[in-house]
LUMDOMI-484443 format. One record per residue (C-alpha): residue in three letters; x, z, y; residue number from 1. Coordinates in steps of 0.1 Angstrom, whole numbers, plus 5000, padded with zeros to 4 digits. Layout:
<pts>
aa  x  z  y  i
ALA  X  Z  Y  NUM
...
</pts>
This chain:
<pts>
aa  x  z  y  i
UNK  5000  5000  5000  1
UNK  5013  4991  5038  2
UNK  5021  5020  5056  3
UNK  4989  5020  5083  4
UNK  4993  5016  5118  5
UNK  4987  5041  5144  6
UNK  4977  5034  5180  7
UNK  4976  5065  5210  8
UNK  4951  5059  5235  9
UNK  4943  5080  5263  10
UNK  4908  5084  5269  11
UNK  4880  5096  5294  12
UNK  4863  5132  5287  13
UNK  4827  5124  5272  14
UNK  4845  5089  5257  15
UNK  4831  5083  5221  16
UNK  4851  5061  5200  17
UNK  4837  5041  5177  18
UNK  4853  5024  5145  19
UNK  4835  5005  5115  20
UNK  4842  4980  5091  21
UNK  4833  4945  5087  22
UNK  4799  4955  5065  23
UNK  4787  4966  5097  24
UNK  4778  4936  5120  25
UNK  4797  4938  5153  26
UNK  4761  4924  5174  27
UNK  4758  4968  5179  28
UNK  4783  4972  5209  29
UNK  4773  4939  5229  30
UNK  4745  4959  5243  31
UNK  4743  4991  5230  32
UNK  4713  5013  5240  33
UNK  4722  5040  5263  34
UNK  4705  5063  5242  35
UNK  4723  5054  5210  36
UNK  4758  5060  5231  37
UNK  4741  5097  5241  38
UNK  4737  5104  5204  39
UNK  4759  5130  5190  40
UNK  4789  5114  5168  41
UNK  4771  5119  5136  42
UNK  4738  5108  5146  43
UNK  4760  5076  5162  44
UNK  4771  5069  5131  45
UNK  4740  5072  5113  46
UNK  4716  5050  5137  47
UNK  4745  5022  5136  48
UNK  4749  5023  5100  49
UNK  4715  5021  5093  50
UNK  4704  4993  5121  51
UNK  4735  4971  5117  52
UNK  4746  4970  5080  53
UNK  4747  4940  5058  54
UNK  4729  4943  5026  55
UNK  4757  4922  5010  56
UNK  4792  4941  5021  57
UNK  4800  4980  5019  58
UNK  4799  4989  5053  59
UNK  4821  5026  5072  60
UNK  4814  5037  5103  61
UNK  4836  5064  5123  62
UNK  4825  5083  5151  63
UNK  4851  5106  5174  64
UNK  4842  5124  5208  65
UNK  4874  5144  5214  66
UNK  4867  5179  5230  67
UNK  4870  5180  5267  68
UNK  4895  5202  5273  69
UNK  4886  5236  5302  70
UNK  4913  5245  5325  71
</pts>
């Protein structure tokens, strides 16, 4: 196996980052509802798995909000 490839990138408080695979079709984040991008992480996850999966692929989604951090 390749060792994998790692990427740093700084980001906004209240940024979500969002990864999937190809089983999940990509038409999600062209105009994503506002409300979907509210949704906690695992709830992100859930509503974009379930409204943008093909039937024919296996499909991952990953959802990470890093904590804001409170100076």
């Amino acid at each position: 196996m390749p060792t994998p490839k790692t990427h740093t990138l700084p980001l906004p408080a209240g940024t979500t980052v969002v990864l999937h695979t190809d089983g999940i079709n990509s038409r999600w984040a062209q105009a994503p509802s506002p409300f979907v991008l509210r949704l906690p992480p695992q709830l992100l996850t859930a509503s974009v798995t379930h409204h943008f999966r093909s039937t024919r692929d296996d499909a991952t989604v990953l959802a990470v909000r890093p904590h804001q951090r409170h100076s």
